[in-house]
PLY file of the C-alpha trace (Angstrom):
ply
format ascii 1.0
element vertex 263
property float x
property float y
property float z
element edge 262
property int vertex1
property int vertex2
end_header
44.76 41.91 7.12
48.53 41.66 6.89
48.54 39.56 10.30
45.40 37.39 9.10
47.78 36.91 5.80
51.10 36.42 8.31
49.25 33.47 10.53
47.60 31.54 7.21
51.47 31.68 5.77
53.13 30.20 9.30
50.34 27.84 9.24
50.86 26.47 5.40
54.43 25.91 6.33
54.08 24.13 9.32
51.58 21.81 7.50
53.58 21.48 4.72
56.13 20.23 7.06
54.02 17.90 9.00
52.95 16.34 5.84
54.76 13.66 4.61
56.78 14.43 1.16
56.69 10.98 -0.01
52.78 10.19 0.15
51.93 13.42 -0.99
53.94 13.23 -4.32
52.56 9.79 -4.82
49.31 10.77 -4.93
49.93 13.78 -6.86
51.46 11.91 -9.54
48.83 9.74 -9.59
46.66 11.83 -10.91
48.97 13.41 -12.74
49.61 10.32 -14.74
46.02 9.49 -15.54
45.49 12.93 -17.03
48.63 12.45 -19.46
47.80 8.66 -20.29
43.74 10.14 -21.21
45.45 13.28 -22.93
48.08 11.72 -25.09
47.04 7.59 -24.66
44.52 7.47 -26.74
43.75 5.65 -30.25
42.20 8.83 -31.75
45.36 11.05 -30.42
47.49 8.86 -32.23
45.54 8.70 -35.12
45.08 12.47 -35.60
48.78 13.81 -34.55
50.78 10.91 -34.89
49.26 8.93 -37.51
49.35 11.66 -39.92
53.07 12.00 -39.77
53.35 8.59 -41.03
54.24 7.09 -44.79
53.06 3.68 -43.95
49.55 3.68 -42.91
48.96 -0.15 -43.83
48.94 -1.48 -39.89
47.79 1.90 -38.74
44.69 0.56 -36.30
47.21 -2.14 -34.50
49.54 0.58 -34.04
46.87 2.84 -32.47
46.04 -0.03 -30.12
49.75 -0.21 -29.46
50.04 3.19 -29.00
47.67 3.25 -25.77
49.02 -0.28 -24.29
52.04 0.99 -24.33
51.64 4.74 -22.79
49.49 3.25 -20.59
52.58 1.30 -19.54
54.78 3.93 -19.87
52.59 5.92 -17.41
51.46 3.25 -14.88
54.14 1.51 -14.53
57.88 2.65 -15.95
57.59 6.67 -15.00
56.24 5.39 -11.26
58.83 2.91 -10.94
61.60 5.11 -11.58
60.28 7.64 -9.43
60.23 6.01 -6.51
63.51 4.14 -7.46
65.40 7.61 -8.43
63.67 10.18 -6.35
63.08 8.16 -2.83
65.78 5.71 -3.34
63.85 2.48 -2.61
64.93 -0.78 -3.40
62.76 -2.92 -5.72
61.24 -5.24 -2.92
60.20 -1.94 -1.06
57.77 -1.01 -3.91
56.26 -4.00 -4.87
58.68 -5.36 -7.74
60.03 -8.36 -5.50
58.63 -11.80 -5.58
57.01 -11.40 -1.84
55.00 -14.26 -0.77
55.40 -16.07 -3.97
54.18 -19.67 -2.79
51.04 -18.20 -1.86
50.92 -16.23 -5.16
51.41 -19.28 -6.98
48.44 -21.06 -5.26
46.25 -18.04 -5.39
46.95 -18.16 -9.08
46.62 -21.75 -9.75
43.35 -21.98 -8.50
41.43 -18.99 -10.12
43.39 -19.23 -13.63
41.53 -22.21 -14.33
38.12 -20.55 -13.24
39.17 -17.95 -15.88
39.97 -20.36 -18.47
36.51 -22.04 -17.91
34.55 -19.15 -17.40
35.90 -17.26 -20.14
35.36 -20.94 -22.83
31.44 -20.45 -21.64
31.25 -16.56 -22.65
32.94 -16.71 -25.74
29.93 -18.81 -27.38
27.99 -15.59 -27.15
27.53 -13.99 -30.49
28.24 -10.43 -28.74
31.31 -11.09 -26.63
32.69 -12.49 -30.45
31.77 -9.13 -31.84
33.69 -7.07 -28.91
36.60 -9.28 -28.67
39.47 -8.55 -29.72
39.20 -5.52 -29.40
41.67 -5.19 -32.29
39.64 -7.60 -34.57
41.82 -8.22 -37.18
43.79 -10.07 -34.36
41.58 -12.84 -34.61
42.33 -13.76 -38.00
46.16 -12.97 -37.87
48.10 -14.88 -35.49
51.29 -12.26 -36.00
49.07 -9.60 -35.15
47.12 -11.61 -32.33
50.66 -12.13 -30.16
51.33 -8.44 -31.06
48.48 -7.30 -29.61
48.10 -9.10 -26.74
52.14 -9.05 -25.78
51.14 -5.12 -26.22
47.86 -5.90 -23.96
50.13 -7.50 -21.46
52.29 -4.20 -21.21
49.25 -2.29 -20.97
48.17 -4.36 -17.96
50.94 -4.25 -16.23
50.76 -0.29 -16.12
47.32 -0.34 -14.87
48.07 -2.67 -12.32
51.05 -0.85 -11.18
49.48 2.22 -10.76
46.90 1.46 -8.45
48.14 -1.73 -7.03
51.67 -0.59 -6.70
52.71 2.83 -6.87
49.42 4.13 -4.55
49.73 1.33 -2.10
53.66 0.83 -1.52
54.15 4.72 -2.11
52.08 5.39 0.49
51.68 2.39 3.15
54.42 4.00 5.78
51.68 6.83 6.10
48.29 5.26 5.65
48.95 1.20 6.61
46.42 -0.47 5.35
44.04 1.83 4.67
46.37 2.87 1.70
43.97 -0.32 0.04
40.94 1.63 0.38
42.80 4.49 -0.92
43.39 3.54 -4.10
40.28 1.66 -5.12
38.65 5.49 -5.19
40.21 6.31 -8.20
40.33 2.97 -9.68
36.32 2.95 -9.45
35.81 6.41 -10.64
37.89 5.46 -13.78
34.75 2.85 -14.21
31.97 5.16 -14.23
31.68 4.52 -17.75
31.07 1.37 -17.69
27.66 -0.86 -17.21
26.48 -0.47 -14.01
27.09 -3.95 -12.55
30.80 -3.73 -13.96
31.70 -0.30 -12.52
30.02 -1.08 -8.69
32.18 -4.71 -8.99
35.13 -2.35 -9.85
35.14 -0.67 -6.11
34.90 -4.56 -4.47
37.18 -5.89 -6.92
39.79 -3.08 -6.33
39.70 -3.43 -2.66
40.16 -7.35 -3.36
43.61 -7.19 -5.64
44.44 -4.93 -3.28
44.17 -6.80 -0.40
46.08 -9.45 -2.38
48.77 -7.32 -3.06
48.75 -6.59 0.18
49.18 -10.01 2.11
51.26 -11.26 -0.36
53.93 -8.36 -0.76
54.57 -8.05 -4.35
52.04 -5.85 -6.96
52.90 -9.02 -9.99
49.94 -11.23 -9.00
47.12 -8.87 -9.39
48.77 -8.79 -13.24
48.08 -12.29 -14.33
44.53 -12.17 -11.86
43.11 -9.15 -13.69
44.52 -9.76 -17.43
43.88 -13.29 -17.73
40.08 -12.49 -18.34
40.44 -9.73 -20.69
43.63 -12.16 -22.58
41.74 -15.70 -23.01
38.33 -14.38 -23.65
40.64 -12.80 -26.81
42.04 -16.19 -26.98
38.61 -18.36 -27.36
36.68 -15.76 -29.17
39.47 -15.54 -32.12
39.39 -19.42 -32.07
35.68 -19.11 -32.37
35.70 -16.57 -34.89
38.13 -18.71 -36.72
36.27 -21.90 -36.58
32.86 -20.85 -36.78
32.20 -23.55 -34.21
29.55 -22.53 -31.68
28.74 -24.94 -28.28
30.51 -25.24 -24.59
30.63 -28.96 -24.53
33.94 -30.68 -24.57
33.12 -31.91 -28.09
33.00 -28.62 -28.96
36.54 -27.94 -27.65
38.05 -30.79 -29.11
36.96 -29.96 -32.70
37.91 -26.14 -32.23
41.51 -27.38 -31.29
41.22 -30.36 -33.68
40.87 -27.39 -37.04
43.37 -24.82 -35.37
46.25 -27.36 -34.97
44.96 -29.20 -37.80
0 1
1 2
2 3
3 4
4 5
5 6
6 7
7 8
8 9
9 10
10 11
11 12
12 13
13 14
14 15
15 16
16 17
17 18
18 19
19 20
20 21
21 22
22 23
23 24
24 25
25 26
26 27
27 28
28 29
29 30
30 31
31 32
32 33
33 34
34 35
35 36
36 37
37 38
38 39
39 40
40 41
41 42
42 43
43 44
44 45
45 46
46 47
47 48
48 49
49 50
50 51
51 52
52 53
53 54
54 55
55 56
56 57
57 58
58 59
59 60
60 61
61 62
62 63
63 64
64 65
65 66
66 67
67 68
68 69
69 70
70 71
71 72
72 73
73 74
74 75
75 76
76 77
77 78
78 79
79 80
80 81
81 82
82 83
83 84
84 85
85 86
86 87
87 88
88 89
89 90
90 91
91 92
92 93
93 94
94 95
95 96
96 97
97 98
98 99
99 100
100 101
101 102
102 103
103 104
104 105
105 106
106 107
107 108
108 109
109 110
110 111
111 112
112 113
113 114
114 115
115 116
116 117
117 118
118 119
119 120
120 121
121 122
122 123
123 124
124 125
125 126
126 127
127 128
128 129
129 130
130 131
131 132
132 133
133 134
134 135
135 136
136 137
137 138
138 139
139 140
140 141
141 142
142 143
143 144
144 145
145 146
146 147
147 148
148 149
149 150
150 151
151 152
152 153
153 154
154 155
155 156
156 157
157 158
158 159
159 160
160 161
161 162
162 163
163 164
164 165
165 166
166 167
167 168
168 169
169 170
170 171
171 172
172 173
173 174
174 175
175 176
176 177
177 178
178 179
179 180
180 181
181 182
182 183
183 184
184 185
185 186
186 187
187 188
188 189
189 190
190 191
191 192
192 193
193 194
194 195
195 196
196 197
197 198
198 199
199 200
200 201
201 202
202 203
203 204
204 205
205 206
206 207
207 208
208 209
209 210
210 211
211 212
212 213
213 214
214 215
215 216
216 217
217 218
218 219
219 220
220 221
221 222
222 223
223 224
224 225
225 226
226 227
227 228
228 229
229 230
230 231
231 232
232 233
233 234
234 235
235 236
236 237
237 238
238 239
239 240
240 241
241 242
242 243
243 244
244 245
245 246
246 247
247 248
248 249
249 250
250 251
251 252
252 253
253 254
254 255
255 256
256 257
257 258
258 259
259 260
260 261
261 262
């Protein structure tokens, strides 16, 4: 027993050091992150231990909301950073944060922004995309809270992008290549499981895509403004809506929405 004990001990150690230190924190961290971001991110955490504590309850739902945007930034994008930064010693460009392939960014950008934009002006007219969004509904009837919210939203983003897109893939590319894309769209689809069924199976394609992207072009900021632009002018057009009371796609329809909002 003690030698069967002896070889499994020699054995650990010489696969601990085989294995490299840098990938294998990564993906620790990674899911240690999630778990704190689920345990103390929430709305309802805030709410119930933080919430309490407060005198001035007036804005207390747009806090909550601010509350998870901005752990979830907190946790996906400024603890990661600084880890790699302070623990590895990596530069910026070695971990995503540089501009990489910006010109091809740019174009990349430019030509599905406008898709968005289009896309999300035809979804908005729908009665039940107007009831889910804002998610924050008072936002769409406050333009001070509606900027809050979605700077917030834009934090928030930027930490779930980072996570996946950027700490997985850059903290762990000298070990895995480019299988480190594949990598992290496992956990980024099983954090989808909740959703409908079309959504969550589009979230293992589109995970491997804005990987890919981040990829080729070097730099983890592109999948931020590819991913939130949806979520951020479907917010935009339903408040408008919601505002305006004006229903239709047409460009008549457009015109009039703009026509009472700047009015």
């Amino acid at each position: 027993m003690k030698n069967k004990l002896l070889h499994e001990w020699h054995w650990l150690k010489d696969t601990l050091k085989r294995t490299d230190r840098q990938a294998a924190f990564v993906l620790t961290m990674a899911g240690f992150l999630v778990v704190l971001q689920f345990a103390f991110g929430s709305r309802r955490f805030f709410r119930t231990e933080i919430g309490s504590l407060l005198s001035d309850t007036t804005h207390l739902e747009l806090m909550s909301w601010g509350w998870w945007f901005s752990i979830q930034g907190v946790t996906g994008f400024v603890i990661p950073v600084l880890l790699l930064l302070l623990i590895f010693k990596k530069k910026p460009s070695e971990i995503g944060l540089g501009l990489g392939d910006w010109k091809l960014a740019s174009i990349l950008a430019g030509l599905y922004l406008p898709l968005v934009v289009i896309g999300t002006w035809i979804l908005s007219d729908g009665e039940s995309f107007q009831r889910q969004y804002p998610h924050y509904h008072q936002a769409a009837f406050n333009w001070s809270f509606f900027f809050i919210y979605e700077l917030l939203f834009l934090f928030y983003w930027i930490g779930w992008e980072y996570l996946w897109r950027g700490f997985m893939i850059f903290g762990t590319k000298h070990v895995f290549g480019f299988q480190a894309v594949f990598i992290q769209a496992v956990p980024f689809a099983a954090l989808h499981v909740d959703k409908p069924l079309p959504e969550a199976l589009l979230s293992v394609v589109g995970g491997i895509a804005l990987g890919a992207l981040v990829w080729r072009c070097r730099s983890f900021w592109i999948a931020v403004p590819i991913h939130a632009a949806q979520m951020m002018i479907l917010d935009f057009w339903c408040s408008l809506r919601l505002r305006t009371e004006i229903e239709g796609i047409g460009i008549d329809s457009l015109i009039e929405i703009f026509r009472q909002w700047l009015g």
